[in-house]
Backbone as a chain_set.jsonl record, in Angstrom:
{"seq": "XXXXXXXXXXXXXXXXXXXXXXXXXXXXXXXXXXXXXXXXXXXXXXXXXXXXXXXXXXXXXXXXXXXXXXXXXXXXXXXXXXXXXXXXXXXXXXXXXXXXXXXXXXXXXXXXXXXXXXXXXXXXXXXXXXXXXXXXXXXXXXXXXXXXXXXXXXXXXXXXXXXXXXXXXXXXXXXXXXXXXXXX", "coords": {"N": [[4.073, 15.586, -4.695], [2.493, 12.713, -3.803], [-1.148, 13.212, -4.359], [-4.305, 13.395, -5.188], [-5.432, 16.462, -7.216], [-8.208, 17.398, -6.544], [-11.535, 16.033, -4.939], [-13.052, 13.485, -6.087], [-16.35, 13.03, -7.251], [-18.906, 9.942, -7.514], [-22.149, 9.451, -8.26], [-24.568, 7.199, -7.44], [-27.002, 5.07, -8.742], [-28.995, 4.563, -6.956], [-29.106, 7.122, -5.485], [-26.993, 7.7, -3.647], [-24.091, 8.846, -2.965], [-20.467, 8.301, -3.825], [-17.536, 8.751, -2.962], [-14.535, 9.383, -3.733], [-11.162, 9.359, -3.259], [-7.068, 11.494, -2.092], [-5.695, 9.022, -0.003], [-4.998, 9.113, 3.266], [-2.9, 8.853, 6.218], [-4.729, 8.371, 8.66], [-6.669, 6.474, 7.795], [-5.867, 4.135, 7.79], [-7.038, 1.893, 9.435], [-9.399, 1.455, 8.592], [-8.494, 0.165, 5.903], [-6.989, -1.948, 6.22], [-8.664, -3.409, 7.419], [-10.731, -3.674, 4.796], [-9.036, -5.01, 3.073], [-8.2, -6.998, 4.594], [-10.774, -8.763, 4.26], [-11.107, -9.03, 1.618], [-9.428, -10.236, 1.223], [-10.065, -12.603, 2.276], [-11.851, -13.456, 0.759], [-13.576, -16.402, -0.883], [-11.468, -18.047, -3.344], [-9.72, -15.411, -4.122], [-8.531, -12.519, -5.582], [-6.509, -11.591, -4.562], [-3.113, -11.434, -3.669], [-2.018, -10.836, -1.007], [-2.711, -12.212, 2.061], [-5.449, -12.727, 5.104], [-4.672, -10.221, 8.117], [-2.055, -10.326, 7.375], [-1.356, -7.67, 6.864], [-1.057, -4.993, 8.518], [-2.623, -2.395, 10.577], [-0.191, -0.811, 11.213], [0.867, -1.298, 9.467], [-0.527, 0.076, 6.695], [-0.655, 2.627, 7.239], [2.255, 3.515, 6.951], [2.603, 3.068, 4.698], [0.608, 4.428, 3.781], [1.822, 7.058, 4.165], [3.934, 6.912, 3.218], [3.613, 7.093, 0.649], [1.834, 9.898, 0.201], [4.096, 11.47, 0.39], [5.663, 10.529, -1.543], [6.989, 11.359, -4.866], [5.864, 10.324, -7.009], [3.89, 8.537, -6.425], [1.012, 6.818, -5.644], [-2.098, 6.929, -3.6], [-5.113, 6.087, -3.031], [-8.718, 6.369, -2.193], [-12.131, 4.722, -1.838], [-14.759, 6.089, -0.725], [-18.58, 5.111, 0.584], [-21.189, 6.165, 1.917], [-19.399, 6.926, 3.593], [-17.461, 4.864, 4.246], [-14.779, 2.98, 3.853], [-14.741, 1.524, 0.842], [-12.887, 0.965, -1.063], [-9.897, 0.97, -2.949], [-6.741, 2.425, -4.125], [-3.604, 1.606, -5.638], [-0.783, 3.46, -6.991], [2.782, 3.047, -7.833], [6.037, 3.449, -8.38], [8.064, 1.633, -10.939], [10.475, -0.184, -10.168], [12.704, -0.44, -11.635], [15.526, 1.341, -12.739], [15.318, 2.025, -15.51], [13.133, 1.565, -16.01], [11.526, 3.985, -15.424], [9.181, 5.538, -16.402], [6.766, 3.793, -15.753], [4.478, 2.875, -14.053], [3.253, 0.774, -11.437], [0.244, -0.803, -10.766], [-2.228, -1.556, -8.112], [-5.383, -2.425, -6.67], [-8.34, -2.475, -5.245], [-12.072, -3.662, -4.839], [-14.484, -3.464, -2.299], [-16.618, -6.548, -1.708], [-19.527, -5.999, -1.672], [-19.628, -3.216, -2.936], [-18.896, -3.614, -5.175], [-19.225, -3.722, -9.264], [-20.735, -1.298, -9.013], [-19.309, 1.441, -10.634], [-17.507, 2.344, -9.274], [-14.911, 0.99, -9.114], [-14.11, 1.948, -11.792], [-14.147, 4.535, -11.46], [-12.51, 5.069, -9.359], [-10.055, 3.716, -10.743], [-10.279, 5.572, -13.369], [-9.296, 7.957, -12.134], [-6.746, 8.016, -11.016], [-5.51, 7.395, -13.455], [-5.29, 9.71, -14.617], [-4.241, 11.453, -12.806], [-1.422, 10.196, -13.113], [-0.972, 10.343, -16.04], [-0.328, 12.959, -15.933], [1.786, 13.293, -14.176], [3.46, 12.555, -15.987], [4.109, 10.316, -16.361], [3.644, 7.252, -18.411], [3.052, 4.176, -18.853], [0.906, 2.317, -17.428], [1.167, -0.752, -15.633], [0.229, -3.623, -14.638], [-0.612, -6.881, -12.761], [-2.445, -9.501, -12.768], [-4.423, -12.657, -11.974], [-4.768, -14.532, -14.788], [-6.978, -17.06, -14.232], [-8.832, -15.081, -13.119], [-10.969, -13.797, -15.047], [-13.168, -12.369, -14.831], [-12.179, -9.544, -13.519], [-10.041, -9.058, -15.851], [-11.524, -8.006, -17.84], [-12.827, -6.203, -16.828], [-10.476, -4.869, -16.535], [-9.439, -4.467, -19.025], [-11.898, -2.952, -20.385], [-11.222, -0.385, -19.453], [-9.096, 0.137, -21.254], [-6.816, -1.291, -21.037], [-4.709, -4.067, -22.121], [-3.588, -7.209, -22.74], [-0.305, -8.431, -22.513], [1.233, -10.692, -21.459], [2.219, -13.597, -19.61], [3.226, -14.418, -16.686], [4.671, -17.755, -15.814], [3.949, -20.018, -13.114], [4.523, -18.021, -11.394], [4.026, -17.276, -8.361], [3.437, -18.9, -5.478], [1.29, -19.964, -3.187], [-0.557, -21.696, -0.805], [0.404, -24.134, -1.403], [0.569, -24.296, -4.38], [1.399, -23.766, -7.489], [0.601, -20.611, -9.419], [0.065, -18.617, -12.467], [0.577, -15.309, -13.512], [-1.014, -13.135, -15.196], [0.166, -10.42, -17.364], [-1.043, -7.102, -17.528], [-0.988, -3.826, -19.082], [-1.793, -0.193, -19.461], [-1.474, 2.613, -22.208], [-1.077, 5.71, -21.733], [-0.125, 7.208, -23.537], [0.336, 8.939, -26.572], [1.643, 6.901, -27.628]], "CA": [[3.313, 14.955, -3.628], [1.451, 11.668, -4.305], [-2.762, 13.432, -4.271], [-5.564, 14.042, -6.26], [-6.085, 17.597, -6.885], [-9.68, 17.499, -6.143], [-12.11, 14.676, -4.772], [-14.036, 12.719, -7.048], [-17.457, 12.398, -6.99], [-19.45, 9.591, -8.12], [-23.728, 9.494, -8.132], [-25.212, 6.183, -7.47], [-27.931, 5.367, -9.354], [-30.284, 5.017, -5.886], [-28.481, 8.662, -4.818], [-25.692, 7.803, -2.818], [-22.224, 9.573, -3.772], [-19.134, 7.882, -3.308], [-16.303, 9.996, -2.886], [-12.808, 8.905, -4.361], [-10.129, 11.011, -2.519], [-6.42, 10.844, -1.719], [-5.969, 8.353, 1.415], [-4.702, 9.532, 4.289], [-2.914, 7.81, 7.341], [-6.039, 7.786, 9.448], [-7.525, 5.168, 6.799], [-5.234, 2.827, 7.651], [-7.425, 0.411, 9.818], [-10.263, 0.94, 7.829], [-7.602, 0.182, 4.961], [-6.383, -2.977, 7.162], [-10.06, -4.03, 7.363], [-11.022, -4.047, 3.42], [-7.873, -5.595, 2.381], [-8.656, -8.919, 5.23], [-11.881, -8.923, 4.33], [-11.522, -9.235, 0.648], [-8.467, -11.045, 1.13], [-10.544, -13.829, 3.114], [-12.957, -14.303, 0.36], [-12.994, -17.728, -1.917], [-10.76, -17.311, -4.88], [-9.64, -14.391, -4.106], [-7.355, -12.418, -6.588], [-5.262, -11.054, -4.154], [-1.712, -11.836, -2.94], [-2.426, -10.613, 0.404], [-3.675, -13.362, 2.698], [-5.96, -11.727, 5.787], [-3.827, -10.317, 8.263], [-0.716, -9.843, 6.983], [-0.704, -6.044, 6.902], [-1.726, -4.087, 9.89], [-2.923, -0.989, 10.165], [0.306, 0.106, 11.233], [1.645, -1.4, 7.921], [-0.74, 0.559, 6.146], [-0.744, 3.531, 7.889], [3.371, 3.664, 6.463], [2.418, 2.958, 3.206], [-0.114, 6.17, 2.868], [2.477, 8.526, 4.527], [5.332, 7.142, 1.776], [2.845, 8.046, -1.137], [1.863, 11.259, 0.043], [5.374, 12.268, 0.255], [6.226, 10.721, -3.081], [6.351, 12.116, -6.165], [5.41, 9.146, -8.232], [3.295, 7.011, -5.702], [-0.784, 7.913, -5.341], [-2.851, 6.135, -2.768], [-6.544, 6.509, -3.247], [-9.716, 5.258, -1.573], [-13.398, 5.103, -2.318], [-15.697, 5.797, 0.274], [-19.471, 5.1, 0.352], [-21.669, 6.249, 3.112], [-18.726, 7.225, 5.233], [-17.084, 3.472, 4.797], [-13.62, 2.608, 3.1], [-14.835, 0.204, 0.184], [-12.085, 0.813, -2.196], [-8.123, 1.469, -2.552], [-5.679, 1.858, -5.606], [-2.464, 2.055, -5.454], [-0.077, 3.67, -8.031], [3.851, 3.254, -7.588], [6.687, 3.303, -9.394], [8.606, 0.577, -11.163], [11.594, -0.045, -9.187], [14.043, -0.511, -12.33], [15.94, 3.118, -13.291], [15.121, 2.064, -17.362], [11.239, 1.835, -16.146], [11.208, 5.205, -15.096], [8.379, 6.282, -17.343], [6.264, 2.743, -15.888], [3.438, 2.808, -12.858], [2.464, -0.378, -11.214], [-1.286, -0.524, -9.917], [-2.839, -2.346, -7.54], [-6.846, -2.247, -6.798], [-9.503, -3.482, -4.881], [-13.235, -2.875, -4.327], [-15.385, -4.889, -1.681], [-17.792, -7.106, -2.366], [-20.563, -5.619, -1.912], [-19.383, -2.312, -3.593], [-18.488, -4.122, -6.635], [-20.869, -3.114, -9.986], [-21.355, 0.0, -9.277], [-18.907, 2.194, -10.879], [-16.585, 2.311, -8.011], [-13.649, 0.724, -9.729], [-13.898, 2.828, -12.691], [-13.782, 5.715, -10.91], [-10.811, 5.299, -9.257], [-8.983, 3.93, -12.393], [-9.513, 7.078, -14.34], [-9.087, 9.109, -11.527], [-5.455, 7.568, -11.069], [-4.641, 7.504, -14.715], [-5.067, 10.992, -15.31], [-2.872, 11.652, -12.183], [-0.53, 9.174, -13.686], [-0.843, 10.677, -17.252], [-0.235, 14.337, -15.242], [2.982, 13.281, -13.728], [4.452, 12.204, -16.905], [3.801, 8.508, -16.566], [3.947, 6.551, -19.74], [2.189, 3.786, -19.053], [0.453, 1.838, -16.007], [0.964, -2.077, -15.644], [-0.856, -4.745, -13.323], [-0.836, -8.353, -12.499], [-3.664, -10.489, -12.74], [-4.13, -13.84, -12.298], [-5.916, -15.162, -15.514], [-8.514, -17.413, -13.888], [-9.554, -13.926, -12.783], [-11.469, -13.5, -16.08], [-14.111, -10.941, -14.649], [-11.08, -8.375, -13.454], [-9.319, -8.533, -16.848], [-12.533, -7.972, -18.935], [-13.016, -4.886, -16.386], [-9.332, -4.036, -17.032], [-9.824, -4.547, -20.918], [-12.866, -1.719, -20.305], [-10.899, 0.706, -18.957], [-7.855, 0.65, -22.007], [-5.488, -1.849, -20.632], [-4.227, -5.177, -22.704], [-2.82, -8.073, -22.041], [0.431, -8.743, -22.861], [2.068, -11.561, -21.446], [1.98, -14.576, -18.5], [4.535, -15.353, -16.098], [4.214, -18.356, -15.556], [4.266, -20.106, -11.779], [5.235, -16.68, -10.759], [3.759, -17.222, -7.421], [3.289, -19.823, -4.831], [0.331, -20.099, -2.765], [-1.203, -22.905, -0.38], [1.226, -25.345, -1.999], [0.021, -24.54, -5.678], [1.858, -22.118, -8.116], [-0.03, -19.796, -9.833], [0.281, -17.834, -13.013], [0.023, -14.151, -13.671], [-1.031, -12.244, -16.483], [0.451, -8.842, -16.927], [-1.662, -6.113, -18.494], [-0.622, -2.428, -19.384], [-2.533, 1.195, -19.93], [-0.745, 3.761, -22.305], [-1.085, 6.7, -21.27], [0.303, 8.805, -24.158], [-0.455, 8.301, -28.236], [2.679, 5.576, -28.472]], "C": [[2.226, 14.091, -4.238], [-0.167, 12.241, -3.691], [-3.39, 14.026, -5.109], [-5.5, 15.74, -5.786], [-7.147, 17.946, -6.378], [-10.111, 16.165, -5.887], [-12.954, 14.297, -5.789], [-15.079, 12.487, -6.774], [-18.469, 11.241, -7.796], [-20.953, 8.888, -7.543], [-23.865, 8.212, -7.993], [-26.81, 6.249, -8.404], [-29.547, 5.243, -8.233], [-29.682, 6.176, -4.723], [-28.059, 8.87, -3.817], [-24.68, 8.145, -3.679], [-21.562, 8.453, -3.112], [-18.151, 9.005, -3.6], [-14.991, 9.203, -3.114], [-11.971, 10.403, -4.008], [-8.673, 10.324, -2.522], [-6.387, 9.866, -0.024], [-4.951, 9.193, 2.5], [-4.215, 8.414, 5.495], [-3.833, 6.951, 8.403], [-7.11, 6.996, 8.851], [-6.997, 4.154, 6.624], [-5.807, 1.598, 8.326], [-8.191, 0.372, 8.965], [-9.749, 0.266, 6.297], [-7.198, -1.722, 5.15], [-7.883, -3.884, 6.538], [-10.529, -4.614, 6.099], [-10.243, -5.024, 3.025], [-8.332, -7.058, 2.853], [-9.551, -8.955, 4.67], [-12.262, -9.707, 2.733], [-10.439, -10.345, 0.359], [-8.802, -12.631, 1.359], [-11.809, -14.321, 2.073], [-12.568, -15.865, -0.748], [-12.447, -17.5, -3.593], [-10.075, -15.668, -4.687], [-8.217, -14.004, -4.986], [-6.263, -11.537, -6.054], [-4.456, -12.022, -3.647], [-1.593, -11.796, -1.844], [-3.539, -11.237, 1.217], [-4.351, -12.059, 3.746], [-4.658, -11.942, 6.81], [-2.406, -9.618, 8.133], [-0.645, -8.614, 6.75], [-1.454, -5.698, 7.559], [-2.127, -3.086, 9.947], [-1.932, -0.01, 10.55], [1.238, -0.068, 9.587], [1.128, 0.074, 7.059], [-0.673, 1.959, 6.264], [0.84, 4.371, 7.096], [3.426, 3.945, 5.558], [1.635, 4.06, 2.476], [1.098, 6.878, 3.029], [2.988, 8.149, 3.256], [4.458, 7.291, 0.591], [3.002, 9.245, -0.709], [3.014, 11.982, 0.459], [6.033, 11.78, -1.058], [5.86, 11.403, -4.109], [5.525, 11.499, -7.119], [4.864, 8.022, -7.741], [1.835, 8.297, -5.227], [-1.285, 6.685, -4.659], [-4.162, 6.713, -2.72], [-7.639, 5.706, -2.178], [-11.48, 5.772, -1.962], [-14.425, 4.857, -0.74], [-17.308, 6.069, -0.165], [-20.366, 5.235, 1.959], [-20.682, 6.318, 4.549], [-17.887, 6.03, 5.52], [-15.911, 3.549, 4.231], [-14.275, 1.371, 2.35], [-14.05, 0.116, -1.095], [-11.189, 1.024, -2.183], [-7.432, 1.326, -4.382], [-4.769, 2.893, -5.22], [-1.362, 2.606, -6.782], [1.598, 3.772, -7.782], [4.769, 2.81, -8.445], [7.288, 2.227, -9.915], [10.038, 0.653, -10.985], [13.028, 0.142, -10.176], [14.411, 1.005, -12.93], [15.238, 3.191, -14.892], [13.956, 1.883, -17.333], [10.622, 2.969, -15.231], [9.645, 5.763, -15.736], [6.776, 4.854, -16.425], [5.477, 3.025, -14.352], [3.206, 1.588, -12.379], [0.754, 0.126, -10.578], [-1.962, -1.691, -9.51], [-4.38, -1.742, -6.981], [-8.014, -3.248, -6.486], [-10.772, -2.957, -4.517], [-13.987, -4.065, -3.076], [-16.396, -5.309, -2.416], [-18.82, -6.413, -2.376], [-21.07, -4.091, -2.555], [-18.876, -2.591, -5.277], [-20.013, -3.891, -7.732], [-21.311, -2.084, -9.935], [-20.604, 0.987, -9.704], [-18.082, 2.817, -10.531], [-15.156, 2.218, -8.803], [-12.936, 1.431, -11.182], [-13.516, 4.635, -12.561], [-12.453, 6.343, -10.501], [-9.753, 5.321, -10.32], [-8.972, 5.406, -12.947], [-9.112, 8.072, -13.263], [-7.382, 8.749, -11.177], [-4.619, 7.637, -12.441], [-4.858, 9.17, -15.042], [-3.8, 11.63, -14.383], [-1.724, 11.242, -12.701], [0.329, 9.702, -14.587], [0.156, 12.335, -16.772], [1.498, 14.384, -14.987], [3.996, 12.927, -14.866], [5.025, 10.532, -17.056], [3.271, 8.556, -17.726], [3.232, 5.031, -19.983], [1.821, 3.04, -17.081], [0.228, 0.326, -16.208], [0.504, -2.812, -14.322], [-0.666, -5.835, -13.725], [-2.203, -8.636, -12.616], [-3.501, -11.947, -12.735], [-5.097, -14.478, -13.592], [-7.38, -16.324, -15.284], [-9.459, -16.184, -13.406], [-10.115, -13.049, -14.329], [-12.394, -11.915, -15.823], [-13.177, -9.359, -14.445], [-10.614, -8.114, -14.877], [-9.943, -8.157, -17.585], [-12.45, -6.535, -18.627], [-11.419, -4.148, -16.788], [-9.394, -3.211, -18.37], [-10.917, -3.428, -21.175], [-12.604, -0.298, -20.069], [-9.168, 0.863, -20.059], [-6.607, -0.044, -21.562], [-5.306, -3.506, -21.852], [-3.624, -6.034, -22.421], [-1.558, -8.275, -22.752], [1.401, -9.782, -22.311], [1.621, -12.458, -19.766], [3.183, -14.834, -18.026], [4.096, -16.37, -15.619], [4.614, -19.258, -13.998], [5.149, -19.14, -10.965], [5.126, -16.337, -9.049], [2.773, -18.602, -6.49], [2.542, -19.692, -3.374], [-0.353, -20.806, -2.548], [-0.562, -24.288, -1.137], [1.151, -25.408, -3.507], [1.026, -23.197, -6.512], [0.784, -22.117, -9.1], [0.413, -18.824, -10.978], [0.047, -16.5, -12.51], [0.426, -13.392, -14.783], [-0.706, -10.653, -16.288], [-0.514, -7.913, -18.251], [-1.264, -4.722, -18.508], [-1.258, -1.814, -20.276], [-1.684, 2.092, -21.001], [-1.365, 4.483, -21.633], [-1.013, 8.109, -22.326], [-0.268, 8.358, -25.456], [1.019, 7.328, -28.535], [2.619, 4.5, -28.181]], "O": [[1.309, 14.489, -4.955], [-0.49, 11.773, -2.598], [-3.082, 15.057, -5.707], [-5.507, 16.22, -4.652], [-7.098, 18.935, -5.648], [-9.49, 15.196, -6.324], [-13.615, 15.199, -6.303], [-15.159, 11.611, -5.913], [-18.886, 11.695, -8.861], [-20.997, 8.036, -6.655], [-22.946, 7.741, -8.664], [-27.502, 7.243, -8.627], [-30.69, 5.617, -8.5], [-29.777, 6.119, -3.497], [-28.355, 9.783, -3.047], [-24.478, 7.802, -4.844], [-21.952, 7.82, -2.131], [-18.185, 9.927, -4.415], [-14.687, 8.309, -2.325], [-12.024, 11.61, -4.243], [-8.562, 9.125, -2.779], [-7.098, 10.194, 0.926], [-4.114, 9.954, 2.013], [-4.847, 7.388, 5.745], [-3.848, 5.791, 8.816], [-8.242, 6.877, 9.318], [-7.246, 3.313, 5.76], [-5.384, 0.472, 8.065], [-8.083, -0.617, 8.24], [-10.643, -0.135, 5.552], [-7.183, -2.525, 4.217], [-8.04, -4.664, 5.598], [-10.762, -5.822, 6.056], [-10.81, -6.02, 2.574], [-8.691, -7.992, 2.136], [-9.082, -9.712, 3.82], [-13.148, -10.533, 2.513], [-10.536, -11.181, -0.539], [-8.19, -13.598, 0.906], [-12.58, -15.242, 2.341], [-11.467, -16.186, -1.195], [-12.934, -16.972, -4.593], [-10.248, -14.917, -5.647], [-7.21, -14.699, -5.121], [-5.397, -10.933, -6.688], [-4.799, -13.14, -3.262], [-0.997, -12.756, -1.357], [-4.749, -11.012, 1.191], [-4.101, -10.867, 3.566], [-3.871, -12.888, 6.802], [-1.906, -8.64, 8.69], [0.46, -8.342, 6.281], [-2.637, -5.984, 7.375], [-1.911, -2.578, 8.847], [-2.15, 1.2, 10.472], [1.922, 0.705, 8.915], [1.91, 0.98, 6.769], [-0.629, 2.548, 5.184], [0.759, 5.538, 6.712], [4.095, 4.906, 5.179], [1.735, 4.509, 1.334], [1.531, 7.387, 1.995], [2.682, 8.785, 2.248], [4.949, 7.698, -0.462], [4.027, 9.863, -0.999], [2.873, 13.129, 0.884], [6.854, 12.493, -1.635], [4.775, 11.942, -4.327], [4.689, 12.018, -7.859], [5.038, 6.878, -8.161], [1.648, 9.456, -4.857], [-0.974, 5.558, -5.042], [-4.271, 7.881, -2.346], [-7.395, 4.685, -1.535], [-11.876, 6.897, -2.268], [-14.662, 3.882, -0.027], [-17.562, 6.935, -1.003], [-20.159, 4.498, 2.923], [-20.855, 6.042, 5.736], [-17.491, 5.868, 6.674], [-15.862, 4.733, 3.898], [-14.409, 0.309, 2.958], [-14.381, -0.601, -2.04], [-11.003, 1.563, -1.092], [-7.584, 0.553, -5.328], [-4.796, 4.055, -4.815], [-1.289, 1.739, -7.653], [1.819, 4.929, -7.423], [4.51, 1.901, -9.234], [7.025, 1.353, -9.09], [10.735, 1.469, -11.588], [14.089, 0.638, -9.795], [13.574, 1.691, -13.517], [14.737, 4.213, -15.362], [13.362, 1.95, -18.41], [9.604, 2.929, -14.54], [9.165, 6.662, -15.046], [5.649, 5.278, -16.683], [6.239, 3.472, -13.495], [2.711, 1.013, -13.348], [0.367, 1.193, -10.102], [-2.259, -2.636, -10.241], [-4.462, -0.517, -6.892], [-8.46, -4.25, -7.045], [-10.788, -1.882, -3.917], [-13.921, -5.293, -3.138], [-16.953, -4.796, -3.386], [-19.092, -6.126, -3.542], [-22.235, -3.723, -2.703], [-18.607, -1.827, -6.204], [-21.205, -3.87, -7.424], [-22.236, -1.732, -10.667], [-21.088, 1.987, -9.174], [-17.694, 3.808, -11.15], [-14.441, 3.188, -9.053], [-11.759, 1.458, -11.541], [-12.936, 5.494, -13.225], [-11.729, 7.281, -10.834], [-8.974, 6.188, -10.716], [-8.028, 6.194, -12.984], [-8.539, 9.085, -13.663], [-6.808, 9.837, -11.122], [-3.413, 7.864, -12.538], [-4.276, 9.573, -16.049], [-2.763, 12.125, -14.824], [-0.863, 12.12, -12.743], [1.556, 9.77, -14.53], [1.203, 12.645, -17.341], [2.279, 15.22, -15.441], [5.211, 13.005, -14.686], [5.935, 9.922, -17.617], [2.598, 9.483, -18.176], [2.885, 4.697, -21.116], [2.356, 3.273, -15.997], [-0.758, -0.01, -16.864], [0.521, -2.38, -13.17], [-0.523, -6.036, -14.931], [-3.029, -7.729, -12.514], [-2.596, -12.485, -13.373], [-6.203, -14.91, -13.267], [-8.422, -16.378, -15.937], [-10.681, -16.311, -13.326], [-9.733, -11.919, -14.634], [-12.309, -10.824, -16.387], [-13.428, -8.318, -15.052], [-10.745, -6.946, -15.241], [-9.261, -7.708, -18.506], [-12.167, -5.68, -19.466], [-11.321, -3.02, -17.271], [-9.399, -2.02, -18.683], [-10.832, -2.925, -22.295], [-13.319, 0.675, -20.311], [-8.246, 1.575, -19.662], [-5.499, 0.482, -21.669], [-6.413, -3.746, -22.333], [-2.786, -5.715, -21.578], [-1.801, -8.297, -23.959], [2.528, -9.694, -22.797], [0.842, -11.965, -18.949], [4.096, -15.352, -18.668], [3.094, -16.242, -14.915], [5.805, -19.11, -13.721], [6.09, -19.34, -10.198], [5.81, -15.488, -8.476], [1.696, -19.079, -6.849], [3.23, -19.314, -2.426], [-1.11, -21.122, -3.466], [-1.203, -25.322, -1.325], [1.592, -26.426, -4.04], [1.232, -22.044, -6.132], [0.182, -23.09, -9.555], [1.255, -18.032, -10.554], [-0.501, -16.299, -11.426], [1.527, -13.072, -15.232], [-1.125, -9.886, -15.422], [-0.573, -8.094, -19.467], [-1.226, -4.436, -17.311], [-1.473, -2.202, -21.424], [-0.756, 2.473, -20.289], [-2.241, 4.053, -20.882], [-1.43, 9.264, -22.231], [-1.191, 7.546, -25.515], [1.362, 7.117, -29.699], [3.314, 3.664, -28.758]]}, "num_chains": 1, "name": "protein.A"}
């Protein structure tokens, strides 16, 4: 079953907690909400315009984690809000059995504080737990500030597809980066 054993707590440094937990169906608007919100800002390094996933989308998308074995849906709440999400699921090919994808977003105004780090390790140890091997992500390389934060948390870059994705009439690279997990 895709969930954290325990919730995560993490201190603010003006002594607010955030709480990193698994998500749950009933976090799917507030789920809905983050996603437009961050989706709608300028530059934004997601794929997901606002919109386009509903809260009954999302709502689908917790249940099928927490019934997978090898899919974790997380969220960070602060003062009771949804300002964070990461997703962990498998890589669809049988010969990348051992392989995680992860997707991850914080809001703006939750960004900087320790939020995004939180979740990460709290996903890679799940990850590591289940017998995942390593954990890869997209990025788009003009998204310098994300990959630095990637690069902080044990991930590398290894490679660019290039016009991998087409957006507002423009294609768009993306850099792929990957976590081990184990000592190989």
């Amino acid at each position: 079953m895709g969930s954290l054993a325990r919730d995560r707590e993490l201190r603010l440094e003006d002594g607010r907690a955030v709480r990193v937990r698994t998500a749950r169906p009933g976090d799917a608007k507030a789920l809905a909400s983050l996603l437009d919100a961050i989706a709608a800002e300028p530059g934004s390094g997601l794929l997901l315009r606002p919109g386009e996933m509903k809260a009954r989308d999302w709502k689908h998308r917790v249940a099928d984690s927490l019934a997978g074995e090898r899919e974790l849906t997380l969220v960070a709440e602060l003062d009771g809000v949804v300002v964070g999400n990461l997703n962990l699921r498998p890589d669809p090919h049988p010969a990348s059995g051992h392989v995680l994808w992860l997707g991850m977003s914080v809001a703006r105004e939750a960004r900087r504080l320790g939020i995004g780090g939180t979740l990460l390790e709290a996903a890679a140890q799940w990850a590591a737990a289940t017998g995942a091997e390593r954990v890869v992500l997209g990025v788009f390389p003009e998204n310098e500030r994300a990959a630095r934060f990637y690069e902080q948390h044990g991930f590398e870059r290894e490679g660019v597809r290039r016009h991998q994705y087409l957006r507002d009439g423009e294609y768009h690279d993306e850099m792929l980066m990957a976590r081990p997990l184990t000592g190989s």
